[in-house]
N, C-alpha and C positions, 0 to 999 in steps of 0.2 A: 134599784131605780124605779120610781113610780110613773105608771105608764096612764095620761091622760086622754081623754078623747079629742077630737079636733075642736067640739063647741065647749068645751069646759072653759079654757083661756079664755076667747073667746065672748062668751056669753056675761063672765066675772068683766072682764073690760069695756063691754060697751055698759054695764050695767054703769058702771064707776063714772062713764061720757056722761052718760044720762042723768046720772044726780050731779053730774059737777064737780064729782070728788076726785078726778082724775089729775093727776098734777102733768105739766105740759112743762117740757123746757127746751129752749130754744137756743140752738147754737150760734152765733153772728147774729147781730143785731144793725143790722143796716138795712138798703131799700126792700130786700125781701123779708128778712126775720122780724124787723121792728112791726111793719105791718100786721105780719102772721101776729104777731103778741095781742097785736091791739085787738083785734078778730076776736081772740079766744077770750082775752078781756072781758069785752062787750057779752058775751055769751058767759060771764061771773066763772071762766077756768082760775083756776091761780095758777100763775105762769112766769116761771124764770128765766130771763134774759141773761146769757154766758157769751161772753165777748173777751178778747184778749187785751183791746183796746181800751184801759185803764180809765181814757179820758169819756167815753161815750158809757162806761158802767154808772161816772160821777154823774155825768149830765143828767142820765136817766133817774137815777135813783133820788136828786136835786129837782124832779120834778120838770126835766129841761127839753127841749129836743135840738137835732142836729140835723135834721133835714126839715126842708122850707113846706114841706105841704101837711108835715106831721104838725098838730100847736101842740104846746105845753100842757094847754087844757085838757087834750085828750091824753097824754102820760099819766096827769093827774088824776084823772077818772079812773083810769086802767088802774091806778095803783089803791086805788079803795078796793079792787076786787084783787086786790094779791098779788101785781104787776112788781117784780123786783129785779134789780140785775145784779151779775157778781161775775168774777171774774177767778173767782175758787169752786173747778170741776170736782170734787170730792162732792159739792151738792148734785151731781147727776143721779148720786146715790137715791133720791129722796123723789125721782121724779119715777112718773109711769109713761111717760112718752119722750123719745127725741128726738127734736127735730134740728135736723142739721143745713143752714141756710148758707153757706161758707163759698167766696170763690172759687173759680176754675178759669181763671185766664189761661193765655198760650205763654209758653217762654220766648227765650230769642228767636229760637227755629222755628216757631209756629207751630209746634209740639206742644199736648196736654201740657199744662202743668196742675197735677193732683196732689201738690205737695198740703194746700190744706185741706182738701178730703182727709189725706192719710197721716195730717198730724192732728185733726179734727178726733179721727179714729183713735189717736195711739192714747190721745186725753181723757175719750171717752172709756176703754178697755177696763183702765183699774179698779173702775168703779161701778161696773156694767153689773147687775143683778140679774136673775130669773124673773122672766116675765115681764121685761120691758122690751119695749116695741121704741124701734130707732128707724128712722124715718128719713133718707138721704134726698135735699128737694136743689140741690144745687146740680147743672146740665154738666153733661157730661156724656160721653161716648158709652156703645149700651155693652154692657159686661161688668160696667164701675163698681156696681152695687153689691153682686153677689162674688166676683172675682178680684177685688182691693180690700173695699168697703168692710165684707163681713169677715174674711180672713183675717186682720186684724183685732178685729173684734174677737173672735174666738180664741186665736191663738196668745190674747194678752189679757185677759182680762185672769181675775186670781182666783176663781171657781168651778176653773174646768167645763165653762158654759159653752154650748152651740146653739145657734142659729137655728131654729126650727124648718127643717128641708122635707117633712114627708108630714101623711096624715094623722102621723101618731105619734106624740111629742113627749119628751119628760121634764118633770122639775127642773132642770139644769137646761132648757132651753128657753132663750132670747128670741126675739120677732124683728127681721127687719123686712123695708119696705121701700121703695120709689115712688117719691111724686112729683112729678116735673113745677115747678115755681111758674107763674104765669102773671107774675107785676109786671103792670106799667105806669112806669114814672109820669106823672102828668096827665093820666086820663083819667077825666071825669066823666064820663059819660055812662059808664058802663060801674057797678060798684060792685068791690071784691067779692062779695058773696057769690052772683050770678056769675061769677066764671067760674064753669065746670072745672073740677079736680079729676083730675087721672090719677088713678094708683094701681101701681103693681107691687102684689107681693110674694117673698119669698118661697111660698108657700100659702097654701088656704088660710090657713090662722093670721096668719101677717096680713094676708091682703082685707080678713074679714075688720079687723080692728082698726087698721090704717083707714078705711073707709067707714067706721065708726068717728075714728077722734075724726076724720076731715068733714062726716059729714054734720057734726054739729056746728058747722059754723057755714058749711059751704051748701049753696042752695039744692047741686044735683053733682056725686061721685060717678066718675065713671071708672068701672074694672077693668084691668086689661089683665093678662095672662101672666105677665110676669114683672119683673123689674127691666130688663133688656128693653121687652116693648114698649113701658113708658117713657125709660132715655131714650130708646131711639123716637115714641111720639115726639118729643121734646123741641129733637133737632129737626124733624119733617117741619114742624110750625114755623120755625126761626130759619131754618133753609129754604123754605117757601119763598119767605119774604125777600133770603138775599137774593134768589138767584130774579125774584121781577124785579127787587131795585136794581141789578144790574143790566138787566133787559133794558129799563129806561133810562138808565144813565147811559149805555151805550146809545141807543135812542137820540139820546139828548147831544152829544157827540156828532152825530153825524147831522143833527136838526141844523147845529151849529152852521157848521161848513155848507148845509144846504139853504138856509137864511130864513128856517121855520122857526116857529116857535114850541116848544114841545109840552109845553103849562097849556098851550091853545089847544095842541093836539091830545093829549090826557085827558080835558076838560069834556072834549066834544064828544073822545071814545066813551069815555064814562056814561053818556046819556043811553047807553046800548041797554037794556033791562035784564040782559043776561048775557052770562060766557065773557064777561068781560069782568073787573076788581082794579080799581085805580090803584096803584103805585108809583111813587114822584121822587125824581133825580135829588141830587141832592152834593155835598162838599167830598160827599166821603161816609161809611158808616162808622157807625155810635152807639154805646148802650153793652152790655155788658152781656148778650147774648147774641147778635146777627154778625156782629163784625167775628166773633171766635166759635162758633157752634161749626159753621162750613167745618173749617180746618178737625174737629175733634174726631168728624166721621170717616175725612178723609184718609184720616194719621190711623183709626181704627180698619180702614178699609183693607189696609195693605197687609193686615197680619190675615187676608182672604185672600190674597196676590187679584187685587180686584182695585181698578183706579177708577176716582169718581171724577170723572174730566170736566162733567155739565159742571159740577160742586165748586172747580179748582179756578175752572173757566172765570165762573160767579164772580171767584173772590180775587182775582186777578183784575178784574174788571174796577172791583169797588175800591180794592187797595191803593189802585193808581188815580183814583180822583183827586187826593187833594194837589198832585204833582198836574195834572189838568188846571186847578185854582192856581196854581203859582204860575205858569205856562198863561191865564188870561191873566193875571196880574202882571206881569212884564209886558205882555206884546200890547196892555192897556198904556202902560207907563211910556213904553217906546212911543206910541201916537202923539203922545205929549212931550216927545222928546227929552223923557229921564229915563236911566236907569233906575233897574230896584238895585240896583247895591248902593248905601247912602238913601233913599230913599224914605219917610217918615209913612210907617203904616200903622193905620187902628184897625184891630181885629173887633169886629162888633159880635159878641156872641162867644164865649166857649162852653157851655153846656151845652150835652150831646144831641140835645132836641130843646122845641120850643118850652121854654116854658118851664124847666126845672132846673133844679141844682142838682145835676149828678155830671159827673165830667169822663164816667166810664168809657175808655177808649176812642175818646170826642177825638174828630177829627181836626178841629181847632188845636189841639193839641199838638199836631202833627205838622199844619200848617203853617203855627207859629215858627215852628222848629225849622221848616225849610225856610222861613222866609228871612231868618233869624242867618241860617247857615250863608245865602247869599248876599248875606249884605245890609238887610234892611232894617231899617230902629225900629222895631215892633211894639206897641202897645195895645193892650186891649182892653173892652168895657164889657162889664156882663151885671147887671142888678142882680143876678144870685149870686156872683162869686166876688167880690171884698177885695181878696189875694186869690190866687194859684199858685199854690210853693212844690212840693217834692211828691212825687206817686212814684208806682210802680215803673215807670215807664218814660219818666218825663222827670226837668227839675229846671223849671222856669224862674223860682222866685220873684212871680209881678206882681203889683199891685194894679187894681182897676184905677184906670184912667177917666176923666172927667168929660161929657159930652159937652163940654165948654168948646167954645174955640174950635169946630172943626177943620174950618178952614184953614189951619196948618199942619195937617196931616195931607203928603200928596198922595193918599190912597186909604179910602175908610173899604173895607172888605167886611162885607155881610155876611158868614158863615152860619150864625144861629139866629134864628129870625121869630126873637119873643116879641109876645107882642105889645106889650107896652113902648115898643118903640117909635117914634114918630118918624116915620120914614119919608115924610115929604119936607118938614123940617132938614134932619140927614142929608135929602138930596139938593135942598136948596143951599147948604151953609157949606157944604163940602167942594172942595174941588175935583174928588173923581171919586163915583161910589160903583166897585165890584159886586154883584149881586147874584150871590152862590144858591141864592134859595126860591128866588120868584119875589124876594120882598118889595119889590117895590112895584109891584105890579097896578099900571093904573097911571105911572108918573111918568110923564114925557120927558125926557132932557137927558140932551148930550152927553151930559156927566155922569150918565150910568151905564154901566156893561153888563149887560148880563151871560155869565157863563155857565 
């Protein structure tokens, strides 16, 4: 066995960044891996999209796209610089990096579910070479990477290959690495480069080239000490957030029953120029990392006989908001002397925030479903979604509904508050508009409740 030095790997792999020769491939092609492709793209990588998902390899490869802020135009650019997708893992063989972009939703229990990390991994194994560097960017509780992830890897692959764990590697070692994924659907403000990349790696040699291939495309890498520490970075970011939206939806809760307004109150804190960071109530969380990150660290807490109560508190909080939305939606209807059961309701909004087509863990989803279970004819409109038929989760099969005619629905309910909406229209043509998000802020009349 030939025994390497730590900058040998190393120095061959960033060399390969640096001309461009370096082949990238990328696991899941959806709101985090499609982007990642496009990134490396633009910076002339040739870079393979692996997806299981038969019908999004066709799209791609047709020049097409499947999400609304992606065009077609840029697929098509991307693919003059070697942009491909397949859905035959035997080509892992041919790449020098992978990047594995793949969900980690909870199950029923609200328990991990790492079933495709771990059949991400079992796909990846057979084909796994010396001296590729495999890159896990999907959240997940800190241990995932070097305690699921690389076990896997080693134990399956058909070369008797390890995982590079100390300073002094041989031929027959593999590099893996953590980098927590840090899209956001819908912002523009801010563009993917300029957000800092975390990476931890397996070891020195992992972490040196994970912060090669990311730093050719991302503006400033930041190292941490291992893979652990950037899962768990991961979850501090996304646990942040839940635990102040839950600060202010409970906030918002009590503003209620006290007859404040809490959009007035947030609006005036925010003028404070420090110690203060607005965050704003909302239906329910959304999005494919706040609403299940809580639950990953807590599920991992307990194999420390250590309970995260602030964390549990959080998610207890957010969980119950959209049964708060059904709770105004009845005691609105009762003022007006109907029940919701029988009841004609338009859901305005199921994308999980303003402004995009992604429906990950949307609370409209959830909404629907209770308001569905007590009785009421549910329909909903959303200009990014068409239909909503079958997920993970859900199995709705509707079609969006027409902003014709509101006026026979006795309850139009605001849950996603994009903005091409005319909301003073809505409130004039409606006979009672629920208002989960602050949208109509500005419009006087009877007919709106806001909760």
């Amino acid at each position: 066995m030939t025994i390497r030095t730590v900058a040998s790997h190393s120095a061959e792999f960033k060399s390969k960044v640096e001309s461009r020769q370096a082949r990238v491939g990328i696991i899941g092609m959806g709101y985090v891996g499609l982007p990642l492709a496009l990134l490396y793209s633009e910076q002339k990588f040739r870079v393979t999209g692996f997806d299981i998902d038969q019908k999004k390899i066709d799209t791609l490869n047709a020049g097409g796209s499947y999400i609304f802020r992606i065009t077609p135009e840029e697929i098509q650019t991307a693919q003059t610089s070697g942009l491909e997708a397949t859905s035959n893992y035997a080509q892992l063989v041919e790449m020098d990096a992978i990047i594995i972009c793949v969900p980690t939703p909870l199950n029923e229990y609200h328990e991990p579910d790492l079933s495709y990390i771990t059949n991400t991994g079992h796909a990846i194994a057979p084909h796994l070479r010396a001296g590729q560097l495999v890159v896990l960017e999907s959240t997940t509780y800190p241990g995932t990477t070097e305690e699921v992830l690389a076990p896997i890897l080693e134990n399956e692959n058909k070369s008797g290959l390890k995982a590079a764990r100390t300073r002094q590697i041989s031929e027959n070692s593999f590099y893996v690495a953590f980098s927590p994924e840090r899209e956001d659907p819908g912002n523009t403000s801010v563009a993917r480069r300029d957000i800092p990349k975390v990476v931890g790696g397996l070891d020195a040699e992992a972490a040196e080239s994970a912060a090669a291939l990311y730093g050719s495309i991302f503006n400033r890498v930041v190292r941490v000490s291992s893979p652990a520490a950037a899962e768990m970075t991961k979850l501090l970011e996304n646990i942040y957030r839940c635990v102040n939206i839950a600060l202010v939806n409970e906030l918002k809760l009590l503003s209620l029953r006290m007859g404040l307004d809490i959009w007035e109150v947030i609006e005036a804190a925010s003028t404070k120029p420090f110690g203060f960071h607005p965050f704003y109530p909302g239906p329910g969380l959304g999005g494919h990392c706040i609403p299940v990150d809580p639950f990953y660290l807590s599920w991992k807490a307990k194999e420390w006989d250590f309970r995260t109560r602030f964390i549990e508190l959080a998610g207890e909080i957010n969980t119950g908001m959209p049964y708060h939305v059904i709770a105004s939606v009845v005691s609105a209807l009762n003022q007006r002397k109907k029940a919701l059961n029988g009841a004609r309701v338009l859901v305005l909004g199921v994308a999980y925030k303003r402004d995009i087509d992604d429906l990950r863990e949307s609370p409209s989803l959830t909404i629907i479903e209770l308001l569905q279970k007590e009785g009421a004819q549910v329909s909903y409109h959303d200009p990014y979604f068409p239909m909503v038929g079958r997920g993970r989760k859900y199995d709705l099969q509707m079609k969006c509904a027409s902003l014709e005619d509101l006026g026979k629905y006795d309850c139009v309910l605001i849950v996603t508050d994009h903005s091409d909406y005319d909301y003073r229209r809505i409130v004039q043509e409606s006979q009672l508009v629920v208002d989960t998000r602050n949208a109509t802020k500005g419009i006087q009349s009877e007919k709106v409740v806001r909760c």
